[in-house]
N, C-alpha and C positions, 0 to 999 in steps of 0.2 A: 526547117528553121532557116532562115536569112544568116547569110554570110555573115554582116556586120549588123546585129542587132543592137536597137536601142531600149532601153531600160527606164523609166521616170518614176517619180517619185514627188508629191506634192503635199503643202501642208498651209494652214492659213495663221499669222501671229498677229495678232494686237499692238502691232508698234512700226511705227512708219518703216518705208522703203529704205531709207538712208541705212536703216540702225540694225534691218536685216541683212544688209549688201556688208555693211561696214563686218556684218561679224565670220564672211568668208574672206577679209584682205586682213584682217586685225590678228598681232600672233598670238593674243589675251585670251582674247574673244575667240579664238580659235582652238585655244586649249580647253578651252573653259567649256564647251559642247563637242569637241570632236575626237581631240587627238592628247594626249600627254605631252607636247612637245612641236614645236612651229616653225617655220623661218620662213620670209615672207617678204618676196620684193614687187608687193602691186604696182606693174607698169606691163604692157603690152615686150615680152620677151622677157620678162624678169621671172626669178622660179619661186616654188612653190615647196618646200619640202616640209613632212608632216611625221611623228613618230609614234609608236606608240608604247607603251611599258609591256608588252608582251613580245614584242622586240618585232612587230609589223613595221613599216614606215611605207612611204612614196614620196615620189619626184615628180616634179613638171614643171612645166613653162605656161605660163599666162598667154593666150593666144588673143582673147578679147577684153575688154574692159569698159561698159558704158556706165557709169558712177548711177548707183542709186534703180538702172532698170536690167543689165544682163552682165555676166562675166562667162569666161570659158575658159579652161585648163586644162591639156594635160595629165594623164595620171595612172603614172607608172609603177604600180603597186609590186612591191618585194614577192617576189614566185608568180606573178602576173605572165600570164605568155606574150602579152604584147601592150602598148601601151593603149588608153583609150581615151577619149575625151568628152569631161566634165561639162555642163554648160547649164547654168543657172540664171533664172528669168525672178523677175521683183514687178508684182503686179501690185500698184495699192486701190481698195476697192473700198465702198463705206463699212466694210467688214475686217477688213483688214487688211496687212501685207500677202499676196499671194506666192509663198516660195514655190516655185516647179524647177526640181534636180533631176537634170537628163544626163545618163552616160550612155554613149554610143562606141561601138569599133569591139563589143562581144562577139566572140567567134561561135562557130556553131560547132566545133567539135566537143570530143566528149575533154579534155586538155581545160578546156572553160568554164567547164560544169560548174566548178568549185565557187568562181569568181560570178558567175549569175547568182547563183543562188546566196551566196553572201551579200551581196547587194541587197535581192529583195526580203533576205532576213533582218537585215542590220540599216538598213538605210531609214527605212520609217520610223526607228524608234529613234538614229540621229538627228532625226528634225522634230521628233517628240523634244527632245534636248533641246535642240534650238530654241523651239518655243518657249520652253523654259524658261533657256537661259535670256531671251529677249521680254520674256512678259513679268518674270519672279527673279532675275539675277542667281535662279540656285541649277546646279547642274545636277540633274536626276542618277547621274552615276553615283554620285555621292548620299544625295536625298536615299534612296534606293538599296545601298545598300542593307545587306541583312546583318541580322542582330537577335542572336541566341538569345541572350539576357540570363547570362549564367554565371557562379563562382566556381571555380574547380583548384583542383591540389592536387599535388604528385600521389600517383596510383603507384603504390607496390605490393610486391607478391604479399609483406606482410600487411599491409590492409586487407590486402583481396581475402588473406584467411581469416583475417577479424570479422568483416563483413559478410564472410560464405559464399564468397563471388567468385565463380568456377573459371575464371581467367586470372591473367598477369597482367595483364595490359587495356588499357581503356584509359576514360577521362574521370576524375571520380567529382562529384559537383560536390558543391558547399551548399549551394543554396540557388536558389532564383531569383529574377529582379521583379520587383508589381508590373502587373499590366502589359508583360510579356508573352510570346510564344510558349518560354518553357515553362511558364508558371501554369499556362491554359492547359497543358497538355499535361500538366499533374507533375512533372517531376521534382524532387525533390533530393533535401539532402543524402547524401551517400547512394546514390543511384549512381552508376558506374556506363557512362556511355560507350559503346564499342564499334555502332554505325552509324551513318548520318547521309542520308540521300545515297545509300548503294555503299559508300566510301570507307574504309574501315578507319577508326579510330583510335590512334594508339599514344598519342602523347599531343604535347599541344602542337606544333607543326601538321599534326593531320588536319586541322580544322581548313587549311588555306584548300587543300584538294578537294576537300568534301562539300566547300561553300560556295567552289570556283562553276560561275553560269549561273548563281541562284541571286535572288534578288528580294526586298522586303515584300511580303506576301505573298510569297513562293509555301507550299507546305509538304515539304521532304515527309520521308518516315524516318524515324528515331530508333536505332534498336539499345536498350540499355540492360544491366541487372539491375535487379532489387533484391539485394542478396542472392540466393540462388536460383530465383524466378527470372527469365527470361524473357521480357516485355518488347512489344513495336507500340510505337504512336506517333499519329499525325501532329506535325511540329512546325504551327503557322510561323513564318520568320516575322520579327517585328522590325520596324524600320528604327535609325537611332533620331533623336530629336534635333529637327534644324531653328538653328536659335533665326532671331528674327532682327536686321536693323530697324532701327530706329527711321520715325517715317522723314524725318527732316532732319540735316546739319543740327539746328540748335537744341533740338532734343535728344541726338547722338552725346553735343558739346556739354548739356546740362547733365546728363551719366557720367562724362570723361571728370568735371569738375568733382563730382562726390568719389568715386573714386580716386583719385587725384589726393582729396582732402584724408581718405584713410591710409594713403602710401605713406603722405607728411606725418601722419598721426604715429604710426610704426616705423618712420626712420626716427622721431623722435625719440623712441620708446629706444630704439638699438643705441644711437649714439649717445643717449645722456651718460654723462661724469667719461667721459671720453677722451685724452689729453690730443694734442695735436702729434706727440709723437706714434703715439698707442697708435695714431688715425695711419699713419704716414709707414706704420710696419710690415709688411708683408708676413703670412705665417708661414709660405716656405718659398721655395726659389721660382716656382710656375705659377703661385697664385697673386690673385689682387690685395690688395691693401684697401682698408677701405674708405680712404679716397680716391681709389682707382677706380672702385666699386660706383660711388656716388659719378665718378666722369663716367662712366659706362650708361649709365641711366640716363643720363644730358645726353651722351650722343646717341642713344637710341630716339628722345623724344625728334634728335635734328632730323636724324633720318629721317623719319617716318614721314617727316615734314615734307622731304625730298622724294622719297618713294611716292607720298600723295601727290607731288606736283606732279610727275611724271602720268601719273592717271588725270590730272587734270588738263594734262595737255593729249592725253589720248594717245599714249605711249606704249609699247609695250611692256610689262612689268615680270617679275615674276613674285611668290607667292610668299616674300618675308623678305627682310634685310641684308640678306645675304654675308651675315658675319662681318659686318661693316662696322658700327660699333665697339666691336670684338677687339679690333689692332691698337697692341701695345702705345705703341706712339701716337695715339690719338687723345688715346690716357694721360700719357705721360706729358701733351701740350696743354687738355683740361687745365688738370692741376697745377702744371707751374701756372696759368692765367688766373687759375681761381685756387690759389696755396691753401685754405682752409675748410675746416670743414663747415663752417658758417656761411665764406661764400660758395661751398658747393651746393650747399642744399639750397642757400637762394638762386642759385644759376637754375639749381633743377626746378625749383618753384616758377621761378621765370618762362622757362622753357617750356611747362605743360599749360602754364598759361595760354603761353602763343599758341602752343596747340590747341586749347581748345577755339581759343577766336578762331582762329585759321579753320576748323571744323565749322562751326557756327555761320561761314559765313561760303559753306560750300553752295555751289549754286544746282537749283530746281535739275536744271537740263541734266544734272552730272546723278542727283540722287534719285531720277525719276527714270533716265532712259538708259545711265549706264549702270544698271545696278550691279550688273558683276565684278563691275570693280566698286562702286559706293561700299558693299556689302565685305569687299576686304580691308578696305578702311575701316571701317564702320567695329567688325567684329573683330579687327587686329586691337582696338581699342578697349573694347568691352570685354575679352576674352582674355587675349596675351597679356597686358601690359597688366591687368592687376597680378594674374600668375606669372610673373614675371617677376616678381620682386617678393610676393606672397607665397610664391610655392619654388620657382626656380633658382631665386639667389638667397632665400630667406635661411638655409643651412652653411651656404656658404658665408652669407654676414656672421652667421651666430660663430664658425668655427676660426672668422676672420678673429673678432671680436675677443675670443675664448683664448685666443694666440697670445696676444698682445697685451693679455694681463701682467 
């Protein structure tokens, strides 16, 4: 074997040169197919640093940088013996973008082993991602993962004797979901799982060990009771459902509008026969009042405003509002500007207005090529913001509310 051996790895994607160069200097687009975590200064000596949630990372330096046809980097990977360098070529043909990822400066001892063979385990199905994430905007880690599709409840010794389950310990199910794994594979209620892909199962925390490297469409064995029967079965994983944006802005904006009209429909519903003081109470010393409530919902719709712009200028982002909205005295300047509850709710009517226009009139390039981000706009709107108000502050209004009688 060659002192410094080189390595490659190629794949072909559906979407110009620009947009596949753009998503190895981008720290979005970078998270969004490779790594948990980015920092990124594209310039010829600027670094590169990547992390990951299982607590891998690496470092390096930009060495080259030709926009839209080659880059090369650097890449000094955590327990690495030496550093090696990355070098990515962008071919566009009438088939598509040509990605080809070479790493060079692999040693030949046995110290290396690890670091080849992770390459050629993990590297082709990183640009299986890429693709992905450049042709569908969905990152296959996600898409991918697996999914029991099961109910379960606290297993104890006195279950296990009601049931005749010659254990203490296991998962005991409620039931299954349609059109699942566990439903195919027969189990059912009160079936008591104890193994899952080799892994023993003994409360809910086992499930992360015994799931950890499987992927939707993987099919582990299952060992469970059924009373005092002793069962294995093959247990295809199912994947979970990826919701889908909307193919254009104005058909995003026409969802945003009808939802929109049932939030108004149920603030109504909460604040009728409401006094202005009742509004303005708080029901103990750390919660909102709910006009605080009602500013809370304005500065979310501003944000979101602000967070999108930031994608429209091709920014990097991260994955929600970051508790921005949240601060007290942002509240506390709403309301003195808009003192009632009449112009809070017109503020907030106002304000998902603009949101929707401001959606409505996202442009082609933004919902067509960057869908990784269009798709967090897109489903931050269809997804959060009705649970937002519907599921996440809808207890806290009722007990606001309940105070202040």
């Amino acid at each position: 074997m060659p002192k410094n051996l080189t390595l490659k790895v190629s794949c072909t994607v559906a979407a110009p040169a620009a947009d596949a160069y753009r998503a190895f200097i981008h720290p979005t687009a970078l998270r969004d197919w490779l790594c948990n975590g980015a920092l990124v200064d594209a310039r010829e000596g600027g670094h590169i640093q990547l992390r990951w949630d299982d607590a891998f990372y690496m470092s390096g330096t930009f060495r080259k940088l030709e926009p839209n046809k080659r880059l090369a980097f650097t890449w000094d990977g955590y327990l690495d013996p030496a550093p090696t360098l990355v070098t990515v070529t962008f071919k566009e043909t009438p088939r598509g973008t040509i990605i080809t990822l070479a790493r060079s400066g692999f040693g030949a001892s046995r110290v290396w082993a690890g670091v080849r063979n992770r390459f050629i385990e993990q590297w082709p199905e990183l640009l299986e991602n890429l693709k992905s994430l450049l042709e569908t905007g969905i990152d296959l880690r996600f898409a991918r993962r697996p999914r029991l599709g099961i109910g379960f409840d606290e297993f104890t010794a006195e279950t296990a004797k009601k049931l005749g389950v010659p254990v203490n310990k296991g998962i005991l199910l409620t039931g299954t979901a349609e059109g699942t794994g566990a439903r195919a594979a027969g189990l059912q209620k009160d079936d008591v799982l104890i193994s899952l892909n080799g892994k023993k199962l003994e409360n809910f925390s086992s499930f992360g060990p015994a799931l950890a490297g499987l992927k939707a469409g993987d099919t582990p064995k299952v060992v469970f009771y059924r009373g005092a029967q002793k069962l294995t079965r093959p247990l295809k994983l199912s994947s979970f459902p990826i919701p889908q944006a909307p193919a254009t802005g104005a058909e995003l904006a026409a969802k945003m509008r009808e939802n929109f009209k049932e939030i108004e429909a149920g603030l109504a519903k909460w604040v009728e026969g409401v006094s202005e003081e009742q509004a303005a109470r708080r029901p103990a010393e750390n919660e909102w009042s709910l006009k605080e409530l009602l500013a809370h919902f304005i500065l979310t719709e501003r944000d979101y405003q602000s967070w999108v712009a930031d994608m429209l200028n091709d920014r990097a982002v991260n994955d929600d509002l970051e508790m921005r909205p949240n601060v007290n005295e942002r509240l506390h300047a709403v309301v003195s500007r808009f003192p009632t509850v009449a112009a809070l709710r017109a503020e907030l009517s106002a304000a998902s207005a603009e949101t929707a226009n401001y959606v409505e009139n996202f442009p082609a390039h933004f919902v067509q090529r960057r869908q990784h981000l269009y798709r967090r706009a897109a489903l931050w709107q269809l997804e959060f913001t009705p649970a937002h108000f519907f599921e996440e502050h809808a207890e806290q209004l009722k007990a606001t509310l309940e105070a202040t009688k």
